[in-house]
C-alpha atoms as a printed R data frame, in Angstrom:
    type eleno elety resid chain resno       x      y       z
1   ATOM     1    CA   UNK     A     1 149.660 55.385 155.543
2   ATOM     2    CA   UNK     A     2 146.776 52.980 156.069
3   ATOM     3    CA   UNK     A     3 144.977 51.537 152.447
4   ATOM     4    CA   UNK     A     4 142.597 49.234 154.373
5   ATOM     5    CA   UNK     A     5 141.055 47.926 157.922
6   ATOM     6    CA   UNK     A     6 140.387 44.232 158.563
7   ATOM     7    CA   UNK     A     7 137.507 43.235 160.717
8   ATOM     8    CA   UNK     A     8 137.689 39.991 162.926
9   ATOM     9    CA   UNK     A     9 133.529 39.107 163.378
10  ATOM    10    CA   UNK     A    10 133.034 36.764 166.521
11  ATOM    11    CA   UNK     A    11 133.534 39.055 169.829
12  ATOM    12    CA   UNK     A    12 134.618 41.803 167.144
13  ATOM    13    CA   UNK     A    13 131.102 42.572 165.450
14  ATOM    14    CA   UNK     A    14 129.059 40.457 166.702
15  ATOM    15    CA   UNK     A    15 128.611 39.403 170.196
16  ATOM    16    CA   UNK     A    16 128.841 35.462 169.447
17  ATOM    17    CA   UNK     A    17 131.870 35.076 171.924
18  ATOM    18    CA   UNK     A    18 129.638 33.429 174.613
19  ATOM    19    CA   UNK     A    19 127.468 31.248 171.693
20  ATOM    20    CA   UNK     A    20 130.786 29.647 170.609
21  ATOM    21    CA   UNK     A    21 131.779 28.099 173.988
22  ATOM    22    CA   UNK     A    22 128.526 26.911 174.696
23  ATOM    23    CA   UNK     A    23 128.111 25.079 171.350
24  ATOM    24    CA   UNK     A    24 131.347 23.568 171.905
25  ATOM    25    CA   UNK     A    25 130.715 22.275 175.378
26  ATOM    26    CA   UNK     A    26 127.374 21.031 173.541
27  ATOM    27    CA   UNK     A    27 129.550 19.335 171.138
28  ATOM    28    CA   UNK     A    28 132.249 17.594 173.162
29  ATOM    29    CA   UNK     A    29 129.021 16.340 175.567
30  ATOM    30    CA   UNK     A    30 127.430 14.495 172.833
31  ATOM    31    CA   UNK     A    31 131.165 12.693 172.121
32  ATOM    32    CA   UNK     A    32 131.335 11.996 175.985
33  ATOM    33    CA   UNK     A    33 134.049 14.911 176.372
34  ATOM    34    CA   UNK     A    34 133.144 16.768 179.566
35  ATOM    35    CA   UNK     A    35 135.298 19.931 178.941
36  ATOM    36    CA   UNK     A    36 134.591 23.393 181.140
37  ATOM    37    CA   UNK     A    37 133.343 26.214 179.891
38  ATOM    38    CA   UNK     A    38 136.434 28.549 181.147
39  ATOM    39    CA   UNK     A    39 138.661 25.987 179.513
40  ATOM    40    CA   UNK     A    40 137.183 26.526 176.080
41  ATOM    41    CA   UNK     A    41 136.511 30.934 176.568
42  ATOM    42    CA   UNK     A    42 140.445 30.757 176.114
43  ATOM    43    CA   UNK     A    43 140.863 28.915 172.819
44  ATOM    44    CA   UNK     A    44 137.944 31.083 171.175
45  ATOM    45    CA   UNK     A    45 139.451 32.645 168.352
46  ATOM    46    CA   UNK     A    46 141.621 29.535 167.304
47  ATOM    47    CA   UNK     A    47 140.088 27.793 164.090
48  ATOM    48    CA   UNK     A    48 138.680 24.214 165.121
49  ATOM    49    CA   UNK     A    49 141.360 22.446 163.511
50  ATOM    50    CA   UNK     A    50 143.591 23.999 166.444
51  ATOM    51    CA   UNK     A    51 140.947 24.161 169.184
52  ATOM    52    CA   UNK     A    52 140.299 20.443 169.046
53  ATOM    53    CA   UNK     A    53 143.635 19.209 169.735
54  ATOM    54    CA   UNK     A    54 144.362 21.859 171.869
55  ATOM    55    CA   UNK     A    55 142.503 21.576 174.725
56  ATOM    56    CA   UNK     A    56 141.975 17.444 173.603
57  ATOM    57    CA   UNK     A    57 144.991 16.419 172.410
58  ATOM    58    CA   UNK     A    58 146.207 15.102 169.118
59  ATOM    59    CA   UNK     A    59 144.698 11.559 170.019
60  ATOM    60    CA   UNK     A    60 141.259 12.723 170.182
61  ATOM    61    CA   UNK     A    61 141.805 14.779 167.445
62  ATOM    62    CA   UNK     A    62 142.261 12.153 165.217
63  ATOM    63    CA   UNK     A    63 139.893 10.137 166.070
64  ATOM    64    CA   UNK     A    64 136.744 12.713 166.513
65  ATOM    65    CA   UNK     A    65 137.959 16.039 165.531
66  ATOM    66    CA   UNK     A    66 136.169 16.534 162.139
67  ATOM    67    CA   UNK     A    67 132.922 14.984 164.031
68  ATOM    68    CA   UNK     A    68 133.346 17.601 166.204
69  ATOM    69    CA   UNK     A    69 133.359 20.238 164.334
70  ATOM    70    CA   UNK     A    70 130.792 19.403 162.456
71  ATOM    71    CA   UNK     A    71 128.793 19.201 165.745
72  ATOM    72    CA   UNK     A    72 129.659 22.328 167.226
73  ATOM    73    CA   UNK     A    73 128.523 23.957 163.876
74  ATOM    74    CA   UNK     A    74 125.258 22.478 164.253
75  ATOM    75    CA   UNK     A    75 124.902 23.797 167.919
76  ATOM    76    CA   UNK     A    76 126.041 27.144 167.045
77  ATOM    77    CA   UNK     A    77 123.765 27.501 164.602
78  ATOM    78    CA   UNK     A    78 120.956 25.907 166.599
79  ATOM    79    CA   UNK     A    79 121.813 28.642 169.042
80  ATOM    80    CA   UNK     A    80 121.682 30.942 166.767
81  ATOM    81    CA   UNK     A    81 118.463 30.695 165.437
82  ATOM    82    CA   UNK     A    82 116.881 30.510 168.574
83  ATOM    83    CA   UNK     A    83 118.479 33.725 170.737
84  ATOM    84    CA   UNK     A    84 119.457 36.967 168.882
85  ATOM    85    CA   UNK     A    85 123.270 37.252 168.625
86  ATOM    86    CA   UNK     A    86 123.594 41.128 169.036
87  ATOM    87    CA   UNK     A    87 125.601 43.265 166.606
88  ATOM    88    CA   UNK     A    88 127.381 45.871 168.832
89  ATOM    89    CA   UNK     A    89 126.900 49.268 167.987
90  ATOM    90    CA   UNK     A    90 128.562 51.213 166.008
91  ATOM    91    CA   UNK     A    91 129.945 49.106 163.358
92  ATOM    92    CA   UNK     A    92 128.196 50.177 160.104
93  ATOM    93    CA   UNK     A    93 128.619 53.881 161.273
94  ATOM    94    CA   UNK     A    94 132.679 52.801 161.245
95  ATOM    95    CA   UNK     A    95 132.331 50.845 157.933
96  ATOM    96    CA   UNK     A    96 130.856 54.031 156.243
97  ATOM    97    CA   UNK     A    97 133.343 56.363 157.931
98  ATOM    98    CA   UNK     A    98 135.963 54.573 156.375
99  ATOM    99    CA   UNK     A    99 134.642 54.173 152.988
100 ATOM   100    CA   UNK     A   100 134.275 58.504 153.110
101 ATOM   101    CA   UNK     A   101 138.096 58.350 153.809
102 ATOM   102    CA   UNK     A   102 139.189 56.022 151.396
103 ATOM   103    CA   UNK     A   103 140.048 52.803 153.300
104 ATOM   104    CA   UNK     A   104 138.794 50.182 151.825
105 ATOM   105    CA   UNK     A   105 137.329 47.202 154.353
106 ATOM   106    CA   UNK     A   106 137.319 43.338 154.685
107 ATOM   107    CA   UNK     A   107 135.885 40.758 157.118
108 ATOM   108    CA   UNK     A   108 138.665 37.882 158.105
109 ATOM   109    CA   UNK     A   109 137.641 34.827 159.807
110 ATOM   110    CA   UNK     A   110 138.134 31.477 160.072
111 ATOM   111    CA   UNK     A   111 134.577 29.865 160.256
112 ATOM   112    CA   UNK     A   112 132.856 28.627 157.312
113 ATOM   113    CA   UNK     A   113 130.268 29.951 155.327
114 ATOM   114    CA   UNK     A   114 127.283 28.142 156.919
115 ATOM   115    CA   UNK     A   115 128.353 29.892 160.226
116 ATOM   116    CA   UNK     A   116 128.534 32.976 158.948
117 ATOM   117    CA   UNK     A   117 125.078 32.726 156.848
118 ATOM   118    CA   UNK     A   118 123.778 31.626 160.779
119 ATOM   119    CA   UNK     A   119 125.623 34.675 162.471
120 ATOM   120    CA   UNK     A   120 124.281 37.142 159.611
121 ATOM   121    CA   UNK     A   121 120.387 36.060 159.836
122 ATOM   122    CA   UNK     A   122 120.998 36.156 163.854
123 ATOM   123    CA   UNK     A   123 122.776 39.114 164.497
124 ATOM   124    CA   UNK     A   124 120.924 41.177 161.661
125 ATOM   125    CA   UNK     A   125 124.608 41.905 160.030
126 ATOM   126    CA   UNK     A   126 124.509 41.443 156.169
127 ATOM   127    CA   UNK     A   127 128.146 40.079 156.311
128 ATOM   128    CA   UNK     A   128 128.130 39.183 152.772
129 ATOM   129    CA   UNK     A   129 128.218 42.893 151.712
130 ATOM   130    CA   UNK     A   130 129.155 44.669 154.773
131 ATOM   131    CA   UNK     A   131 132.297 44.925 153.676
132 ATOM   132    CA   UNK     A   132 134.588 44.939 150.221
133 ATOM   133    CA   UNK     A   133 135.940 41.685 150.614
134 ATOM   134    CA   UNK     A   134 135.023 38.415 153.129
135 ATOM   135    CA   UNK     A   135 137.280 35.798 153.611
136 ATOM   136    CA   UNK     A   136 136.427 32.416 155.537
137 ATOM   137    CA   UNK     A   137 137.254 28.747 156.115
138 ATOM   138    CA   UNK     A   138 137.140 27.654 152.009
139 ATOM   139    CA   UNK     A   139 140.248 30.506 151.618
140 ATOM   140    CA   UNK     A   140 142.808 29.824 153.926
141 ATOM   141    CA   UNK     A   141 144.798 26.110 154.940
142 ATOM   142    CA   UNK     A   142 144.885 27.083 158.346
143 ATOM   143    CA   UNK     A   143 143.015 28.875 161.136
144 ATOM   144    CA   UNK     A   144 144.651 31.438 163.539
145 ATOM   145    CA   UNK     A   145 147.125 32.208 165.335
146 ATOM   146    CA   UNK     A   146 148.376 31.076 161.575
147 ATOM   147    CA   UNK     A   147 148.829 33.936 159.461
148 ATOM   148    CA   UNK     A   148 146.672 32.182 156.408
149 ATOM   149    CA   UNK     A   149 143.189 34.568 156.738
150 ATOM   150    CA   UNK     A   150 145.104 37.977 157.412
151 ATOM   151    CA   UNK     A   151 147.466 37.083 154.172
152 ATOM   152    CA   UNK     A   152 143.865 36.241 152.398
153 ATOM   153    CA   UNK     A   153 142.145 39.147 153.156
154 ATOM   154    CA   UNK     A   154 145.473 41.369 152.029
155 ATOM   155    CA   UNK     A   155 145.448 39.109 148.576
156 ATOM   156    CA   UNK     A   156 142.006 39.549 148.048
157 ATOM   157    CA   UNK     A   157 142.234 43.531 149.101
158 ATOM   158    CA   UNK     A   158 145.141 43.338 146.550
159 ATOM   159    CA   UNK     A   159 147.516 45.370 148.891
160 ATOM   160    CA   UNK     A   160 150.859 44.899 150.998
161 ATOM   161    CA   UNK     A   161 149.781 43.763 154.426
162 ATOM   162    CA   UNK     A   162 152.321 46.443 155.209
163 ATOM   163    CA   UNK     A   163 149.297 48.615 154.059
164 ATOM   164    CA   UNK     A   164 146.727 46.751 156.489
165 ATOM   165    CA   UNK     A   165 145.772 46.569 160.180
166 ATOM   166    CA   UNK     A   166 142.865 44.454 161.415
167 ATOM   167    CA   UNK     A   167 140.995 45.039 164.113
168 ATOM   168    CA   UNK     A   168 140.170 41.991 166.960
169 ATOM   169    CA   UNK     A   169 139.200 40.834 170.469
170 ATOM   170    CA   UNK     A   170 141.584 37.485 171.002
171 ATOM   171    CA   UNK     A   171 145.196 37.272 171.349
172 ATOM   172    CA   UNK     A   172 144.989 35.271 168.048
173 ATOM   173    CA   UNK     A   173 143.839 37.547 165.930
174 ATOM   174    CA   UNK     A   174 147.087 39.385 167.188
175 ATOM   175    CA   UNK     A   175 149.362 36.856 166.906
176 ATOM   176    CA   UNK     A   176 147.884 36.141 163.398
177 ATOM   177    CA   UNK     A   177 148.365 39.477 162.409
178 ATOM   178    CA   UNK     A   178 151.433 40.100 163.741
179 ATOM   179    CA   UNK     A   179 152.929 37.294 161.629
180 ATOM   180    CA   UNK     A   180 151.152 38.274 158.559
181 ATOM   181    CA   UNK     A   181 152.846 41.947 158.626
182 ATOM   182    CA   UNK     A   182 149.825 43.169 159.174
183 ATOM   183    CA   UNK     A   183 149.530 46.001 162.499
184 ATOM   184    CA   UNK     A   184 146.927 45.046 164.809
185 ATOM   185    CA   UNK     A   185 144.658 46.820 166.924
186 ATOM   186    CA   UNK     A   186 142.650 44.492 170.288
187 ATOM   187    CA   UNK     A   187 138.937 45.180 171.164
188 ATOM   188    CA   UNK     A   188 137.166 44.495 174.958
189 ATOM   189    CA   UNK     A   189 134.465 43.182 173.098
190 ATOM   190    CA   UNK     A   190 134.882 39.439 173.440
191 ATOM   191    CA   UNK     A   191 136.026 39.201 176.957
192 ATOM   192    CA   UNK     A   192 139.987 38.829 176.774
193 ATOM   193    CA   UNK     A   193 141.751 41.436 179.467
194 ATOM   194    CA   UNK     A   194 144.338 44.679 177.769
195 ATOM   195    CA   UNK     A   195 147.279 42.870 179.168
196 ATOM   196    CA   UNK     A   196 146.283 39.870 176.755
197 ATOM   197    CA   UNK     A   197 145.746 41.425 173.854
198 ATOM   198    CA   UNK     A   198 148.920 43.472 174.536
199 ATOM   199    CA   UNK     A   199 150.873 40.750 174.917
200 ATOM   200    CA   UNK     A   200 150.386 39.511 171.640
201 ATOM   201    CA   UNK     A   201 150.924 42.280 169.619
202 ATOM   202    CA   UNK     A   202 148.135 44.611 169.543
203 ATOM   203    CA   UNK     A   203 149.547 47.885 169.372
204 ATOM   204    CA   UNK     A   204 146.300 49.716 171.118
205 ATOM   205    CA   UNK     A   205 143.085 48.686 173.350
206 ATOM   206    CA   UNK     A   206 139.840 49.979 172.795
207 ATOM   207    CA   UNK     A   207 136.533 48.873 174.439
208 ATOM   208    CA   UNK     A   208 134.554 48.028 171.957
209 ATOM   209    CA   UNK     A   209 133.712 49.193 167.979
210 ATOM   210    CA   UNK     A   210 131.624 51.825 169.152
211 ATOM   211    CA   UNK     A   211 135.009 53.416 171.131
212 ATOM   212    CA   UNK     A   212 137.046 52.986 167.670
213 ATOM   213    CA   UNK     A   213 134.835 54.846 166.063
214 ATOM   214    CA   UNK     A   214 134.657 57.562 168.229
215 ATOM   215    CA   UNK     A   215 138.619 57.930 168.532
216 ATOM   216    CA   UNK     A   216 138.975 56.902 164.571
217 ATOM   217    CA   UNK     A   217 142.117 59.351 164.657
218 ATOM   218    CA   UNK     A   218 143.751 57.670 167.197
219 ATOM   219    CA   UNK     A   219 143.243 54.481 165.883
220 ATOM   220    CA   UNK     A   220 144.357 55.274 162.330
221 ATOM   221    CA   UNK     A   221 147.646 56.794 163.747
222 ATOM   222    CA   UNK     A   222 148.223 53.936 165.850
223 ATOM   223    CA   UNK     A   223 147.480 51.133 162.848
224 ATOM   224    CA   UNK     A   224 149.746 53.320 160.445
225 ATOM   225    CA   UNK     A   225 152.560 55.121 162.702
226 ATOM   226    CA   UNK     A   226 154.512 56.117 159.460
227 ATOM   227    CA   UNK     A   227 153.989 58.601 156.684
228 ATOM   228    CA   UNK     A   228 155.220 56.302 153.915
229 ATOM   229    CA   UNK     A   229 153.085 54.201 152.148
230 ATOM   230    CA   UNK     A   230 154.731 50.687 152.133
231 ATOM   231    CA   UNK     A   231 153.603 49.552 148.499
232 ATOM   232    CA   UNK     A   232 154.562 46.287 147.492
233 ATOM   233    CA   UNK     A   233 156.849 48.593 144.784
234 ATOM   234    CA   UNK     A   234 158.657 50.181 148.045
235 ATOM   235    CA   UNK     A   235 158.819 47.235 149.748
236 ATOM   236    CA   UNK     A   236 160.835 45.433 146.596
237 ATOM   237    CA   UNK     A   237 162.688 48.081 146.037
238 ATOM   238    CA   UNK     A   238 164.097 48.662 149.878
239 ATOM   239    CA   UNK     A   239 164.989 44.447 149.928
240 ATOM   240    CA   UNK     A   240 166.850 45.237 146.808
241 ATOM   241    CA   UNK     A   241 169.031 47.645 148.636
242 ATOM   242    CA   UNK     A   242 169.383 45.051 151.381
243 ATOM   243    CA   UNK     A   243 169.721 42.279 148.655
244 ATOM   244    CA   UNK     A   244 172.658 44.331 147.755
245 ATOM   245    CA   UNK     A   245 174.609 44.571 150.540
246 ATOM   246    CA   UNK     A   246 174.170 40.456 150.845
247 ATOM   247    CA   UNK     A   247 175.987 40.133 147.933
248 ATOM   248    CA   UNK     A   248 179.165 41.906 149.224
249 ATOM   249    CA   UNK     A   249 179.067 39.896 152.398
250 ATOM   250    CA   UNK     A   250 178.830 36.282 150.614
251 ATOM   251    CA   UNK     A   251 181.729 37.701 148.131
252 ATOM   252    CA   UNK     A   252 184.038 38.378 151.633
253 ATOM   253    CA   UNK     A   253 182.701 34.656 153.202
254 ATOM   254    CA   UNK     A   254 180.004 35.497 154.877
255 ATOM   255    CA   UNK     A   255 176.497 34.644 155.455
256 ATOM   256    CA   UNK     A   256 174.003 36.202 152.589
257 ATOM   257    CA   UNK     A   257 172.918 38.376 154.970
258 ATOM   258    CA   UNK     A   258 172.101 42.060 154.267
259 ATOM   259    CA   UNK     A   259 169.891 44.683 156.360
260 ATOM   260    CA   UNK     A   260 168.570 48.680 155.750
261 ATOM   261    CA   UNK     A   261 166.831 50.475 158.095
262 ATOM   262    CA   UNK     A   262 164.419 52.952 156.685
263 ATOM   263    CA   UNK     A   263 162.637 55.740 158.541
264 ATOM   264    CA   UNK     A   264 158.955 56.090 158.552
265 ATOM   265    CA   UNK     A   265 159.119 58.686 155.652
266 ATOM   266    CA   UNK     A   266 161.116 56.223 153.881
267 ATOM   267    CA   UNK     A   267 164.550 57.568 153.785
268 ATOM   268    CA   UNK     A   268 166.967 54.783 154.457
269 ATOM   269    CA   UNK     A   269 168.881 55.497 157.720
270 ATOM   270    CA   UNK     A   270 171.443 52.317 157.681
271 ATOM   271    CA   UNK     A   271 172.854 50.111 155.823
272 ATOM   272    CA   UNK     A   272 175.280 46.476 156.809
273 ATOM   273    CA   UNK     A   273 175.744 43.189 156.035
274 ATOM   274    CA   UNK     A   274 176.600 40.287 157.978
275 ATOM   275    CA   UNK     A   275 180.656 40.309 159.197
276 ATOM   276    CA   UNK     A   276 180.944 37.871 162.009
277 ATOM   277    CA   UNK     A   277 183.902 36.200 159.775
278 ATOM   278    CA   UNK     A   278 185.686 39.447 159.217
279 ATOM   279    CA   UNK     A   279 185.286 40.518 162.724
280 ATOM   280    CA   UNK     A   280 185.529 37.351 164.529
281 ATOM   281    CA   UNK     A   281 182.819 38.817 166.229
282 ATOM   282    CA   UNK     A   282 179.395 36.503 167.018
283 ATOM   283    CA   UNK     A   283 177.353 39.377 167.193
284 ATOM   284    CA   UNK     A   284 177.617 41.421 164.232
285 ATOM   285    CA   UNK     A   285 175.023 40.410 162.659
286 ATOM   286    CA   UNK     A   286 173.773 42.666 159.657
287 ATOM   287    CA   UNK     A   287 170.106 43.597 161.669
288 ATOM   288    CA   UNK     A   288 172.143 44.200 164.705
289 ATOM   289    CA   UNK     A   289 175.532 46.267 162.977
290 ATOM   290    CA   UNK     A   290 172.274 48.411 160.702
291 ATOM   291    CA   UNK     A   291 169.734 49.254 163.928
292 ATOM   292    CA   UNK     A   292 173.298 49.527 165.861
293 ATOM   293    CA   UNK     A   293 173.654 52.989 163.384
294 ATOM   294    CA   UNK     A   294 170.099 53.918 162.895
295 ATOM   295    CA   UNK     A   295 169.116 53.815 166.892
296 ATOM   296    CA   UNK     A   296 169.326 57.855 167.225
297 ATOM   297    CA   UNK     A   297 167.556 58.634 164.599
298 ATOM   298    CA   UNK     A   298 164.926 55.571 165.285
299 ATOM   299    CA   UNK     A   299 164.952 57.126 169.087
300 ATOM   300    CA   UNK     A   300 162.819 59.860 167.446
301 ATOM   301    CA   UNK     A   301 160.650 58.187 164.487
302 ATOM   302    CA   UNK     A   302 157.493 56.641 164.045
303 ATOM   303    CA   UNK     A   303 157.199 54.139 161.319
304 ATOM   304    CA   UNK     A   304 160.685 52.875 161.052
305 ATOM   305    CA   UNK     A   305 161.317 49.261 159.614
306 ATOM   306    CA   UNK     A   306 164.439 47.089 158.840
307 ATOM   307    CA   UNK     A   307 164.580 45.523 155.907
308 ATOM   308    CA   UNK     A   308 166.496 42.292 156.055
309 ATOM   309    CA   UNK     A   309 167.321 39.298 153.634
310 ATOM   310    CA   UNK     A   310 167.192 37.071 156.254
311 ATOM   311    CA   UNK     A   311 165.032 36.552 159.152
312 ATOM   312    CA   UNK     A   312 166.810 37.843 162.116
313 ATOM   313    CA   UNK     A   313 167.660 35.899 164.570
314 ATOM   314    CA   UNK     A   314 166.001 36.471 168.551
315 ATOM   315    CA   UNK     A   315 168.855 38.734 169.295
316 ATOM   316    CA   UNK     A   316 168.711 41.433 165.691
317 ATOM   317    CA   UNK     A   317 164.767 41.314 167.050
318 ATOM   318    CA   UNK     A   318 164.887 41.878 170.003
319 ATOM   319    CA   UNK     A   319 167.991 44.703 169.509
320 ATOM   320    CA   UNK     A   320 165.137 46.083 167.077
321 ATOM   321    CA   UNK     A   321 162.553 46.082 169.292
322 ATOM   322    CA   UNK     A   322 164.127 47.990 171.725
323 ATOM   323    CA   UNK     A   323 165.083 50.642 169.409
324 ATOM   324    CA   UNK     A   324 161.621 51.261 168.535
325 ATOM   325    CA   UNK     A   325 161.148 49.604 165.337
326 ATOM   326    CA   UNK     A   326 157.730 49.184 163.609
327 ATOM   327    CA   UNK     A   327 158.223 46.497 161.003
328 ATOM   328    CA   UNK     A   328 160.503 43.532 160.012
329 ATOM   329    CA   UNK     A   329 160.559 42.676 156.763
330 ATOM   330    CA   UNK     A   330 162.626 39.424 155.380
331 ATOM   331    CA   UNK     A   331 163.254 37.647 152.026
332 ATOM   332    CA   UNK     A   332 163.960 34.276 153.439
333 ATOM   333    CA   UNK     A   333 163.140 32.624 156.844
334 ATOM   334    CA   UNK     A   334 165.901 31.424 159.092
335 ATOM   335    CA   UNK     A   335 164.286 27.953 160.009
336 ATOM   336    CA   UNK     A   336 161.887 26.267 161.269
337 ATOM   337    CA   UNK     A   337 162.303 27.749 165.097
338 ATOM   338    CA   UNK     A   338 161.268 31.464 163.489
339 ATOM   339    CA   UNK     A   339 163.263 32.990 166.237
340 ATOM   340    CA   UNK     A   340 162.299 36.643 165.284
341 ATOM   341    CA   UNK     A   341 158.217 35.653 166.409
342 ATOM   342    CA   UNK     A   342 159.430 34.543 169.900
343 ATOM   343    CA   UNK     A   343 159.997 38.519 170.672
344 ATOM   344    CA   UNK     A   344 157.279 39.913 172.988
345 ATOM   345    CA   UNK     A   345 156.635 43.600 173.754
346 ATOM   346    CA   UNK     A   346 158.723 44.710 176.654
347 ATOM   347    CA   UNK     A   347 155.503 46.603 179.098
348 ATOM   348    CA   UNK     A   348 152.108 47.505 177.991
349 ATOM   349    CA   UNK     A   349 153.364 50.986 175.825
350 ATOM   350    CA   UNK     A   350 155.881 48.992 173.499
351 ATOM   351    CA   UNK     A   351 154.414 46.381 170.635
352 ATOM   352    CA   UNK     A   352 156.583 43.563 168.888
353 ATOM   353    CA   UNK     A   353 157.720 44.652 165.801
354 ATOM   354    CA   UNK     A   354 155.031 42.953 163.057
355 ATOM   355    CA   UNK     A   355 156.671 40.890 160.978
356 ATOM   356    CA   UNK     A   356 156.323 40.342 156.871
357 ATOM   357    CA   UNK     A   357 158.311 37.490 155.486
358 ATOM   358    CA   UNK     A   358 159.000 35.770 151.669
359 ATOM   359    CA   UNK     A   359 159.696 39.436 149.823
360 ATOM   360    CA   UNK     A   360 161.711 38.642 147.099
361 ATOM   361    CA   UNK     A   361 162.196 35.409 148.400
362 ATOM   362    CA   UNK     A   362 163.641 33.636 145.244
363 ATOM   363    CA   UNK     A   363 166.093 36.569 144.971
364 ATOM   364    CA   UNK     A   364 167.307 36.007 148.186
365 ATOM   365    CA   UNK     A   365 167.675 32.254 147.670
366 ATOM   366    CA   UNK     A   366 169.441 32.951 144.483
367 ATOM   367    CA   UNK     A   367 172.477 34.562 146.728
368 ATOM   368    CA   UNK     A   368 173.474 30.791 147.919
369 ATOM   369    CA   UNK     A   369 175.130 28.945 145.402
């Protein structure tokens, strides 16, 4: 059950895709950067504060990377005001069909507000109420692939990102998404290929806004593949139950690791807990032992999410992407390597489960002495 629809705006709504690489080959010019134009049409998307280093290093970063922001803002925006930056069709036909259903609507990016102020009197696109909410630059640390403006737009919505999907054209929107819980779904729009988009997590391809609109069904059931609405409540409640079964594995010697598996109605299918000491077994992990038990029933289920105290591990993710599950949600994260993001859909049908993290995280620290 979907509550709400993010909206990515450069390459998304507006056609700015092109504008964006040509201010920033403006902008490294005047520093004395000569950088391509295909080398930049691959970092759009990314937030300056990762575009700059990435395709410059960390040196030049340091040294001109705030300069050169501030000048590829000033390009844009002298671009801007001297082309029109089209609006593609359809989008305030979409906004108003989802208002008439009930699904409320946010914009999500990482530029600041002078851009967007530029983009709206460009483009014709009152951003500022086009939407319910807008989130830019001033509400988030950091820009995407980081999950930061997907997590703001969900606080500001005041729902689960579990309740969320956002809608985008670059594989980091995706990725951002992805690690923000929230489902994502890839647009033509700003020039990145299917296979791309795919790749990072977008669970379905559409041209353009227009094409959303006119398949809203299909898009809807692909955002929000289970029946159950996955409240913050719910969500609590199931890491409770996996919270639970923690507790009986630290009390044997174990890890505090605990796992569920619910079903997309939100019956729980499985329950385990970590036993690798018991067993002498490496493997038997809790996520592995629980989707181990629920794979029949996944086999057949849309919607289906484990529920783990942990983060699982690259194996447990993998194990549950290949059953077919839909969501991972985890108290506490494993470390710094996050080995549960480094899973990648298996062929252009499958998607990466998306992944929600720090649900009743102090609860879950509290089972460590």
């Amino acid at each position: 059950m979907l509550s709400a629809l993010i909206f990515d705006i450069d390459g998304t709504l507006v056609d700015s895709n092109p504008a964006h690489v040509e201010a920033w080959a403006r902008a490294f010019e005047r520093h004395g950067y000569k950088v391509l134009p295909d080398r930049i049409e691959v970092e759009i998307g990314k937030g300056g504060d990762k575009l700059v280093p990435d395709v410059l290093g960390d040196e030049a970063e340091a040294r001109d990377g705030e300069s050169l922001r501030e000048a590829q803002t000033e390009e844009f925006l002298r671009i801007a005001r001297s082309r029109r930056l089209r609006a593609f069709p359809g989008v305030r036909e979409l906004v108003a069909d989802l208002r008439k259903r009930g699904i409320r609507t946010a914009l999500a990016t990482s530029s600041g507000a002078e851009h967007l102020q530029g983009l709206a009197a460009s483009s014709g696109l009152d951003l500022a109420h086009l939407t319910d909410e807008l989130v830019n630059a001033d509400d988030i640390d950091e820009s995407k692939p980081a999950p930061d403006v997907v997590l703001a737009a969900t606080a500001k919505l005041d729902l689960s990102p579990a309740e969320c999907a956002i809608i985008g054209d670059t594989p980091y929107d995706a990725e951002s998404a992805r690690a923000a819980g929230v489902a994502a779904l890839g647009v033509l729009s700003g020039g990145n290929d299917e296979s791309v988009l795919r790749r990072a997590g977008a669970r379905g391809v559409w041209a353009h806004i227009a094409a959303i609109h006119a398949d809203l069904e299909g898009a809807l059931a692909c955002a929000s593949p289970g029946a159950f609405r996955l409240e913050t409540a719910a969500l609590d409640r199931f890491m409770r139950e996996a919270i639970a079964e923690a507790r009986q594995a630290v009390s044997a010697g174990e890890l505090p690791s605990g796992a569920i598996v619910v079903s997309g109605s939100g019956a729980v299918l499985a329950r385990a807990q970590h036993e690798v000491v018991r067993s002498g077994n490496a493997t038997a992990h809790a996520v592995l032992r629980a989707v181990w038990q629920a794979a029949p029933a996944i086999a057949g289920e849309r919607g289906a999410l484990v529920v783990s105290t942990l983060e699982p591990c690259v194996m447990c993710a993998g194990a549950a992407e290949v059953a077919g599950v839909d969501m991972i949600v985890f108290g506490r994260q494993s470390g710094p390597a996050a080995a549960s993001r480094r899973v990648i859909p298996r062929s252009r049908g499958t998607a990466a489960p998306r992944l929600l993290g720090g649900v009743l995280e102090r609860e879950v620290q509290a089972l460590t002495p």
